[in-house]
C-alpha angles and dihedrals in degrees: 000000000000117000136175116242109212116198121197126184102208137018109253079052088045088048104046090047095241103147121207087197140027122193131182108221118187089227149008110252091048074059097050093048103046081048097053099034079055100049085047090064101058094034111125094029125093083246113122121218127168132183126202112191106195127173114254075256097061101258121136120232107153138035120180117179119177098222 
């Protein structure tokens, strides 16, 4: 199934649902890698990255914050 990766830099941005990126991914658990190999990479920092995984139909079905 197809799904939209949304990636978001800081938290009012992650909250209030404004993306900075939007990615079309092939399936979901591609999606689910590329988010949490990049929220891997920041753990630890003060850098905020936050992932929202929807359907190509609007439904939510991840959210990934790195916090």
């Amino acid at each position: 199934m197809k799904v939209k990766v949304r990636s978001f830099s800081n938290p009012h941005n992650y909250e209030f649902d404004f993306p900075e990126k939007e990615i079309l991914m092939y399936s979901t658990t591609e999606a689910l890698a590329f988010a949490r190999k990049q929220i891997a990479k920041v753990r630890g920092t003060n850098t905020f990255l936050g992932f929202k995984i929807i359907t190509t139909k609007g439904d939510l079905m991840y959210k990934l914050p790195s916090y």
